[in-house]
C-alpha positions, -999 to 999 in steps of 0.1 A, spaced: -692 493 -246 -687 457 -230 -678 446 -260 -646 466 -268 -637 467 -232 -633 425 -242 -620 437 -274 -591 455 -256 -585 428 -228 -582 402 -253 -552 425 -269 -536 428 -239 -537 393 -232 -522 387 -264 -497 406 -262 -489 398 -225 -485 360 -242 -460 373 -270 -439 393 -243 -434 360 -221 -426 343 -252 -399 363 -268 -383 362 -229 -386 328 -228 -372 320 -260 -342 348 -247 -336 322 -218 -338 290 -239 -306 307 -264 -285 321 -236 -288 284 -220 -276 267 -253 -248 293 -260 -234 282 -228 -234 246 -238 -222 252 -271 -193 269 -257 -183 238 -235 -172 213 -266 -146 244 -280 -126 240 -248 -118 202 -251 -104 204 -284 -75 222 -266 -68 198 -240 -63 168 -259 -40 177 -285 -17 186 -257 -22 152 -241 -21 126 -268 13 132 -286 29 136 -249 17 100 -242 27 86 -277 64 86 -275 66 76 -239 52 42 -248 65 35 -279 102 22 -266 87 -5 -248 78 -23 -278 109 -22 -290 131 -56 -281 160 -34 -272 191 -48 -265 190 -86 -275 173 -78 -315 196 -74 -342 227 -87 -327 238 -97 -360 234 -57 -373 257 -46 -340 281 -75 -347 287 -58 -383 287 -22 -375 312 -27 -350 332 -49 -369 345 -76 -340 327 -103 -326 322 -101 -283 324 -137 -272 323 -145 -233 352 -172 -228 383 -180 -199 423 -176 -200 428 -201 -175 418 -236 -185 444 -253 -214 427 -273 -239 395 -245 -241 406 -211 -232 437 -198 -224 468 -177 -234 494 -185 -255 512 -150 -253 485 -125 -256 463 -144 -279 432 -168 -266 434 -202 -281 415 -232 -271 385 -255 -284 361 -229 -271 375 -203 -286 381 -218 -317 343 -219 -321 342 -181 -313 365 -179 -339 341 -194 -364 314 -174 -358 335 -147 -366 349 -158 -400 313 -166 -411 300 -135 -400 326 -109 -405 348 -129 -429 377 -127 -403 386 -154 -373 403 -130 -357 381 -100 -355 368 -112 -316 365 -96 -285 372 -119 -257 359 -113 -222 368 -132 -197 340 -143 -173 339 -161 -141 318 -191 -138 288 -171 -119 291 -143 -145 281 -163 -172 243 -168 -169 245 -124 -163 264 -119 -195 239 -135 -214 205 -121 -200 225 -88 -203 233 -93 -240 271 -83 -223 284 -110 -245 269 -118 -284 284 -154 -278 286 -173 -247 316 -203 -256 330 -211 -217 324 -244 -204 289 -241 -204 266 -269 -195 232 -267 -207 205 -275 -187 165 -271 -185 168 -238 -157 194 -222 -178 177 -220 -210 147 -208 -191 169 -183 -176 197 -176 -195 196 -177 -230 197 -199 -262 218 -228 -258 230 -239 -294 241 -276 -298 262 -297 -278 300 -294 -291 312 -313 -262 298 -342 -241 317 -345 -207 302 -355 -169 317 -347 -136 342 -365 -119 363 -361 -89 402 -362 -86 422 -369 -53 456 -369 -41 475 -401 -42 486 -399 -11 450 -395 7 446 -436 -1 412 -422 -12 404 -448 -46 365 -446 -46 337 -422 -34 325 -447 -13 349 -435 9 338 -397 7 320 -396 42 332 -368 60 356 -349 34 362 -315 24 359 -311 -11 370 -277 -35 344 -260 -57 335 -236 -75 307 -219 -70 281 -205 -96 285 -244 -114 263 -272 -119 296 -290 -99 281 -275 -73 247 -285 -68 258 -320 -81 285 -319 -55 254 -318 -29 229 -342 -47 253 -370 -48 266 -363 -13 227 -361 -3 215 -392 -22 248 -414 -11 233 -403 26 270 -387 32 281 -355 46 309 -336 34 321 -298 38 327 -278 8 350 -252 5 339 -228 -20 356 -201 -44 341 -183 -72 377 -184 -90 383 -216 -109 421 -211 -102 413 -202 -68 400 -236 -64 429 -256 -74 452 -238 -60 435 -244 -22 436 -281 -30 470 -285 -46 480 -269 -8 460 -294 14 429 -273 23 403 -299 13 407 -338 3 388 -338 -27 385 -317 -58 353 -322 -83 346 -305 -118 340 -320 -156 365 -346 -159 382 -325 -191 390 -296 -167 403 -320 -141 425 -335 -168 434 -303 -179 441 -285 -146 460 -318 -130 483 -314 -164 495 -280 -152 503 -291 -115 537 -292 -107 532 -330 -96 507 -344 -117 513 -381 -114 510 -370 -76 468 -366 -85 442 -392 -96 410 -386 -111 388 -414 -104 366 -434 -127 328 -423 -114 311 -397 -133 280 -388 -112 269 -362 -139 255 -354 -179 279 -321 -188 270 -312 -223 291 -280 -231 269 -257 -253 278 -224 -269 243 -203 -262 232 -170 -272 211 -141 -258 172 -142 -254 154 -124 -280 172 -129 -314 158 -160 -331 180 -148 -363 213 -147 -344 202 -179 -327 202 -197 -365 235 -182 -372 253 -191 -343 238 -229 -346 245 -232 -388 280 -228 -378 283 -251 -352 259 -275 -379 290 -267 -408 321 -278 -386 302 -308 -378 290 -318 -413 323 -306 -424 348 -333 -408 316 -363 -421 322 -349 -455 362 -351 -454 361 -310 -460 393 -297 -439 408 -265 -435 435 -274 -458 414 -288 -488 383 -266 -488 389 -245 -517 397 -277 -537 366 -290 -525 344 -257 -538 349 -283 -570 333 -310 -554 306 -326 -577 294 -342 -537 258 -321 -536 261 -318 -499 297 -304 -500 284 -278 -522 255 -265 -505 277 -266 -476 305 -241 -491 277 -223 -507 288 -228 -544 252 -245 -554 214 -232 -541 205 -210 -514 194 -232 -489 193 -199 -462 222 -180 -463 201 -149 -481 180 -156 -453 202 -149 -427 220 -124 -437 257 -146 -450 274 -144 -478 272 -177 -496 311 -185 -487 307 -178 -447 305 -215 -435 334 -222 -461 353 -188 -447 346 -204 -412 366 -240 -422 391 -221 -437 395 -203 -407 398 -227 -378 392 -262 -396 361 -289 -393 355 -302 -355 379 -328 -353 404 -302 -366 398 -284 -338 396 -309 -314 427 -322 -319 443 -287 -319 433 -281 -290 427 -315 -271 445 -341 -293 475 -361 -290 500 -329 -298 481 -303 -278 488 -295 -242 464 -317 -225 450 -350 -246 416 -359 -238 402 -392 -258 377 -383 -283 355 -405 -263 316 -395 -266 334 -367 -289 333 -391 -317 310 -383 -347 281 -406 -344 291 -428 -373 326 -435 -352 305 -447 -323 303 -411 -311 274 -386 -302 286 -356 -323 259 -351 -352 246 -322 -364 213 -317 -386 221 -315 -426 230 -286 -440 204 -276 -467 
């Protein structure tokens, strides 16, 4: 009897085991359904998040508006050049067209480029709206008095190469018996503001350990104008825009410039930030009216010359190698369409500056280097 009263407990005990186990094993898959149903959930978030994000960041890598000038330059078919219509000699009007030496090297760019000098787009800029223009990528070509200096290719853009070597000078009225800037002590003195003239203006004034009071205008004309009427004693610029500004008074001989030059001016054309191919374009032309007027090639002989057996005229006008026109995206005839256009530099310098033009400036530093000048240009080839 005892022993199938064990016999019995022993089966209940058993089975009391299998009962607990079955629930237990119940709990156990209920528990992992619920995490197995957690990872279903973020497959539909994150599809919605991802390609929102995607297209949001993607501008920023772009460059924007200072790559490809060279591509905007073609589709729209002109040239956009910052530049003046109020200095003679480097930008002014004759009529309604803009001639001048700074120009003219607008007018370059444009033959090479677009195969026509006068497909250009002038805007004229004020001397504080130059440095804007270029960070701005306003302008693809910045040709307006510029001076080049450490800050403002920092700051402002690419400055090419130096197509004009001038310094800072002051002119005076005869009449003020004023003949050097020892005697400066106390004066008023015009200038624009925005300029290196400026801040020379109050270095030399500063390191001389005299005072002065400048009367400021952000309009070159403005300036002149409020000296040629008496309202300060001295006037102070580059000496080639004295020259050229004295030339229009209605007295000149009434005005002297004086002989210190308290200043390094090199005029540079420069270009936008951000396009190192523009950059090379804008410089190879500047580079080809150079090397032009050392090789005799003039804007009356240059298809003559396209027969040249001189290597270096040949690579120049593009009739033998590719030295980088394929590279930058010329025709092998835009550095000869350019001479044609407007002529070498000293063609253009003494269009504009020369002995027939409206003002005549000395070649002076102007020179090519192997006249005893600075004006050299690397090889092209």
């Amino acid at each position: 009897m005892s022993r199938k009263i064990f016999t019995l407990l022993a089966v209940l005990t058993l089975f009391a085991v299998v009962i607990v186990a079955c629930g237990d094993s119940n709990g156990d898959t209920e528990t992992e359904a619920a995490v197995d149903t957690e990872p279903e959930t973020e497959p539909e978030t994150e599809p919605e998040t991802e390609p929102e994000t995607e297209p949001e960041t993607e501008p920023e890598v772009v460059t924007g508006s200072h790559a490809d000038i060279l591509g905007r330059v073609l589709e729209r078919g002109t040239l956009i050049c910052g530049g003046r219509t109020d200095l003679a000699g480097f930008g002014s009007l004759d009529g309604e067209r803009n001639v001048g030496f700074d120009i003219d090297l607008c007018r370059a760019v444009a033959a090479a480029v677009l195969g026509d000098a006068d497909a250009i787009e002038i805007v004229p800029l004020t001397a504080a709206d130059r440095g804007p223009s270029l960070q701005t990528a306003e302008v693809d070509l910045l040709s307006r008095n510029v001076t080049w200096t450490a800050s403002r290719d920092v700051q402002w853009g690419n400055f090419t190469i130096v197509m004009f070597y001038d310094g800072q000078g002051f002119m005076v009225t005869k009449a003020s018996g004023i003949t050097s800037t020892d005697q400066f002590d106390g004066a008023t003195v015009c200038v624009t503001s925005g300029t290196t003239t400026e801040q020379n203006l109050a270095d030399f004034f500063r390191q001389n350990g005299m005072t002065f009071e400048a009367v400021v205008f952000e309009e070159t004309a403005a300036v002149y104008s409020a000296y040629e009427e008496g309202r300060c004693d001295i006037t102070t610029s580059d000496r080639s825009q004295l020259e050229s500004v004295r030339n229009g008074f209605a007295s000149p001989d009434d005005h002297i410039i004086l002989d210190d030059i308290i200043s390094k001016e090199p005029l540079t054309p420069a270009v936008p930030h951000g396009d190192d191919a523009w950059f090379d374009i804008v410089k190879v032309v500047m580079f080809a009216l150079i090397n032009a007027e050392e090789l005799g090639v003039t804007q009356a002989n240059v298809e003559e010359m396209l027969a040249s057996d001189n290597i270096n005229i040949r690579r120049l006008l593009g009739v033998e190698g590719d030295w980088g026109f394929t590279d930058l995206g010329l025709d092998s005839d835009a550095l000869a369409n350019a001479i044609a256009a407007v002529g070498n530099y000293g063609e253009i310098y003494d269009r504009n500056l020369g002995p027939n033009a409206v003002i005549t400036l000395p070649r002076g530093l102007n020179e090519l280097w192997s006249n005893g000048g600075l004006i050299y240009a690397p090889p092209v080839k």
